[in-house]
C-alpha positions, 0 to 999 in steps of 0.5 A, a space after each residue: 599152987 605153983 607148977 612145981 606142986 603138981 603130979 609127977 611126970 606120966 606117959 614118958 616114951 621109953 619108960 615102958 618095959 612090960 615084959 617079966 624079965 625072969 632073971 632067975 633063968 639067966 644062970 641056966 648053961 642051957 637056956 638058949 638050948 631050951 628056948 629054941 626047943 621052946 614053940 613059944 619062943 619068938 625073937 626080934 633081931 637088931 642090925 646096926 641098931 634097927 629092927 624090922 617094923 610092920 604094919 605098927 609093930 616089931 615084927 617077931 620070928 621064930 627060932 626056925 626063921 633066924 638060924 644065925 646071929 653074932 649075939 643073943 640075949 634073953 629079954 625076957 617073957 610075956 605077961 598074962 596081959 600081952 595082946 597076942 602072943 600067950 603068957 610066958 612066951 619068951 623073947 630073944 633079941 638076937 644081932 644079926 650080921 650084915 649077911 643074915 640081915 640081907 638075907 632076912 629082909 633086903 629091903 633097907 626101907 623096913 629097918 627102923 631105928 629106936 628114935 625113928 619108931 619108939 614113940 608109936 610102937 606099943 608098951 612091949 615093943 617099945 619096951 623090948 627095943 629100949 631093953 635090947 638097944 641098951 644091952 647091945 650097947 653095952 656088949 659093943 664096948 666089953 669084948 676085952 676085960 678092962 683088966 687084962 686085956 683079953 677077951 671076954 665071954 657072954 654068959 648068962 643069958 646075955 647079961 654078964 661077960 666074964 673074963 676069961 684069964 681072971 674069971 671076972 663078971 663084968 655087968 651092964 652099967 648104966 650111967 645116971 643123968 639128972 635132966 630139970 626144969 629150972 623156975 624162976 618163981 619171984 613173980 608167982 603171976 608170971 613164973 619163967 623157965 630157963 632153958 639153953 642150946 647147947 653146943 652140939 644143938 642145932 641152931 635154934 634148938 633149946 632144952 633144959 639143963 642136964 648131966 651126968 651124976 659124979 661118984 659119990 654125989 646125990 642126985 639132988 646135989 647134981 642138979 644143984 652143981 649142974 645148974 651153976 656149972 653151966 649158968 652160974 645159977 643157984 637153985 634150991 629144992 630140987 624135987 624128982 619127978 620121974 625117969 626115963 632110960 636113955 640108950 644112947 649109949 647107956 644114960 637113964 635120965 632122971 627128971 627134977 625140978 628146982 627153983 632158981 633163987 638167983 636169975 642172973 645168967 653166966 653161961 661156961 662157953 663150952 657145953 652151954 653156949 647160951 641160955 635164956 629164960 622164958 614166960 610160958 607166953 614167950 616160950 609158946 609164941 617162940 616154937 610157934 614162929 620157928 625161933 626156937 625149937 624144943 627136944 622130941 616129943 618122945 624125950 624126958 626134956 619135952 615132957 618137962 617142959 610141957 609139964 611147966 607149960 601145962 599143955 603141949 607145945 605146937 
């Protein structure tokens, strides 16, 4: 059995959303009216992308505790199994502004970013702080209708603008990236994986190939184009393993694996500046020495990649 046959990727960082989103309370005009009259309701604030973290959790408020933002979105409830608030418990994620966050908690030290925390945070925060991140996203680049120009509005609970002068509803995109593992299996004693360093890497820095999912192309014919694009490889089968969301801004990263019938490697010189395959030897004798380092542990790529290894890497 190769490595490609075994269990699908597991335990993926940002792939852990446990709140019930109730997206059938989003239409009510008055949610927001209802929620802060709600004793339930508990709501974690977002300033210049972080959040206040103690003691290994998102610290929550209640509505009486932050009395402005400059937007606010429904994330959703809790379920029965939620550790220590009651079940149905609502959740808001509201943006702070420069001044209600100093006001808040002036100290800088305990704001924490996504990439700074997520990977110890418990399954809801995470989920709550990958939700939020993306939404806000989002919002930061639809305040004016790609149509007429003007301003739109946030409605239902957060998760549409609507353009005023049209009456359009804009909604959240999301943007498919496919990430994969690429083997070369032709000696099944000793498989090897390619991996590359892209441009915007730092120096030393290898990963495994990615990009974006073109309109109207399947996700299995983008990890064939994507490979060749960038090292004139030809893959076959490619084979979905898992997703991950990826809020930076607005990706989710869907993992494949693919065998390489060609090995022969032509990197484009642009995105790609080289590419190199490795043993499962080589590849653990050179993160171990410095020679190369691999994308953090909490990223689809790394999980990947130790997938191929069949263990951690150092």
């Amino acid at each position: 059995m190769t490595s490609r046959e075994t269990q699908p990727l597991n335990d993926l960082a940002l792939s852990r959303s446990v709140l019930d989103r109730k997206d059938e309370l989003r239409n009510d005009p008055k949610l927001f009216d209802a929620l802060w009259a709600d004793e339930r309701t508990r709501i974690m604030v977002l300033h210049r992308g972080k959040t206040l973290v103690a003691s290994g959790r998102v610290r929550l408020f209640t509505p009486d505790e932050v009395t402005t933002g400059t937007l606010r979105i429904f994330l959703g409830q809790t379920r029965p199994a939620d550790p220590d608030l009651p079940p149905g418990s609502p959740i808001v994620g509201q943006v702070l502004s420069d001044r209600s966050a100093e006001e808040l908690e002036p100290d800088g030290d305990k704001w924490f970013g996504l990439r700074d925390v997520v990977p110890e945070l418990p399954e809801r925060d995470a989920g709550m702080l990958i939700q939020m991140q993306a939404i806000v996203n989002w919002h930061l680049t639809h305040s004016y209708s790609p149509r007429h120009g003007g301003l739109t509005l946030v409605e239902h609970g957060g998760w549409v603008r609507r353009d005023v002068e049209g009456d359009t509803e804009y909604f959240p995109r999301t943007d498919p990236a496919v990430i994969m593992t690429v083997i070369d299996e032709s000696d099944p004693d000793e498989e090897r994986l390619l991996l590359a360093h892209n441009a915007n890497f730092p120096d030393g820095r290898y990963s495994t190939l990615a990009g974006f999912v073109e309109p109207g192309e399947s996700l299995e014919d983008a990890v064939i184009r994507e490979v060749h694009e960038e090292t004139g490889i030809v893959v076959s089968e490619p084979r979905y393993l898992g997703s991950q969301p990826w809020p930076f801004p607005a990706s989710l990263m869907l993992g494949f694996t693919a065998s390489a019938d060609t090995t022969s490697i032509t990197v484009d010189g642009e995105e790609i500046t080289h590419a190199r395959w490795f043993t499962r030897d080589e590849l653990a004798g050179a993160v171990a020495s410095g020679e190369i380092s691999i994308p953090t542990s909490f990223s689809i790529a790394s999980k990947l990649i130790e997938r191929w290894m069949g263990r951690p890497l150092p």
